[in-house]
C-alpha positions in Angstrom: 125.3 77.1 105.9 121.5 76.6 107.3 118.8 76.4 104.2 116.3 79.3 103.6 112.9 79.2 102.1 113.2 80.5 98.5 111.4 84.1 98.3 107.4 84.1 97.4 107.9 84.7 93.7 110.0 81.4 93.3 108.5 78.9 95.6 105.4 78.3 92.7 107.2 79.5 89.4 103.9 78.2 87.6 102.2 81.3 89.5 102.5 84.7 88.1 101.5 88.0 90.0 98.7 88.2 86.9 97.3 85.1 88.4 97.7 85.2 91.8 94.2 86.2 93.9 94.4 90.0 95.0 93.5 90.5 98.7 90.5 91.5 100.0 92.2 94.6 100.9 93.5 94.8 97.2 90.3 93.8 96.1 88.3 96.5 97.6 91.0 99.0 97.0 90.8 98.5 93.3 86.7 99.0 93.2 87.1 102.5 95.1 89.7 103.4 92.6 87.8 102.4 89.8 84.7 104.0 90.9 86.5 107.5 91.8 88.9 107.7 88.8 88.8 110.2 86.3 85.7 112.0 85.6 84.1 110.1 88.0 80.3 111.6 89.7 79.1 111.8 93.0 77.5 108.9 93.1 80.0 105.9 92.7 78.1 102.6 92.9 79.4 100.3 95.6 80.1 103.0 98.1 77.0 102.9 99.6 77.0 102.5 103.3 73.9 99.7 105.0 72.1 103.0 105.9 72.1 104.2 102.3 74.6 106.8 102.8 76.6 107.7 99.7 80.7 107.2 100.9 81.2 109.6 98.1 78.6 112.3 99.2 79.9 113.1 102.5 81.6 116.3 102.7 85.6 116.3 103.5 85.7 120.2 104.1 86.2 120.0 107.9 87.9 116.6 108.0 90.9 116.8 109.8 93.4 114.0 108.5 96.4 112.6 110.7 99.0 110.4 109.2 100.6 106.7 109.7 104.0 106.0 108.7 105.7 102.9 108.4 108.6 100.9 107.4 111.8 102.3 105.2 110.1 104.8 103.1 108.8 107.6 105.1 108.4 109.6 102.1 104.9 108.9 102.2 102.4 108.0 104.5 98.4 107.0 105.0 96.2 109.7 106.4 92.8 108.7 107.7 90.2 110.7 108.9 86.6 110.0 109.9 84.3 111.5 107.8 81.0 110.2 109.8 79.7 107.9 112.5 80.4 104.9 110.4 82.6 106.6 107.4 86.2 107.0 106.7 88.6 108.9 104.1 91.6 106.9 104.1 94.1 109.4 101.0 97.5 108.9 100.5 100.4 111.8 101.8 102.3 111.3 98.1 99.5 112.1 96.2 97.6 114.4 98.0 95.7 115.6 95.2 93.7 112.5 94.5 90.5 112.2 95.8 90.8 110.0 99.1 89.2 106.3 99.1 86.0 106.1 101.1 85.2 103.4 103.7 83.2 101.7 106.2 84.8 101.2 110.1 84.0 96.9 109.0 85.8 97.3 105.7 88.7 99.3 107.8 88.5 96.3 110.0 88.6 93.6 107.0 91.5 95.6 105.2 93.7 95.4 108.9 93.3 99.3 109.3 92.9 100.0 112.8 92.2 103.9 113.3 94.2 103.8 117.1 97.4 103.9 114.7 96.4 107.0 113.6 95.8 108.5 116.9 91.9 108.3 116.5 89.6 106.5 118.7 86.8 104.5 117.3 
């Protein structure tokens, strides 16, 4: 019988998910959440574009949002949709009541994101 690799979770028992670094993906994901939770205003520190554009300020009304599926659940899927020259709404098809998350095209980049997925040229 050939020898596998324990899973993740038990090749360091000493690390727990608690103290494991988050991605930068994670990382960034969690201050956009954060900043558009409940009750949150217009203008969400750390969504401020090098320009000085407000992520947060620009207007989703005629954004048109295409979706990304992938892997065993297709139950829900990623929609993205550029919201300006440098800005993207990135929501989520299972919850498409919450306010979509707000990025840059570089922080689409550093998250692994690429927009061609979607159908949508850069």
């Amino acid at each position: 019988m050939p020898h596998s690799s324990p899973p993740p979770s038990d090749r360091h028992p000493e690390v727990t998910k608690s103290q494991e670094k988050p991605s930068a993906y994670t990382a960034h994901l969690r201050k956009h959440r954060a900043a558009a939770g409940p009750g949150a205003s217009d203008e969400l520190e750390g969504a401020v574009m090098q320009n000085g554009t407000n992520l947060y300020a620009l207007d989703l009304s005629g954004a048109s949002f295409t979706k990304a599926c992938g892997g065993p659940c297709t139950e829900g899927c990623v929609t993205l949709a550029r919201i300006g020259e440098d800005a993207w709404a990135l929501g989520d098809s299972k919850r498409p009541d919450a306010q979509p998350l707000r990025f840059t095209t570089e922080e689409l980049d550093a998250a692994g994101i690429d927009p061609v997925r979607f159908g949508i040229g850069v």
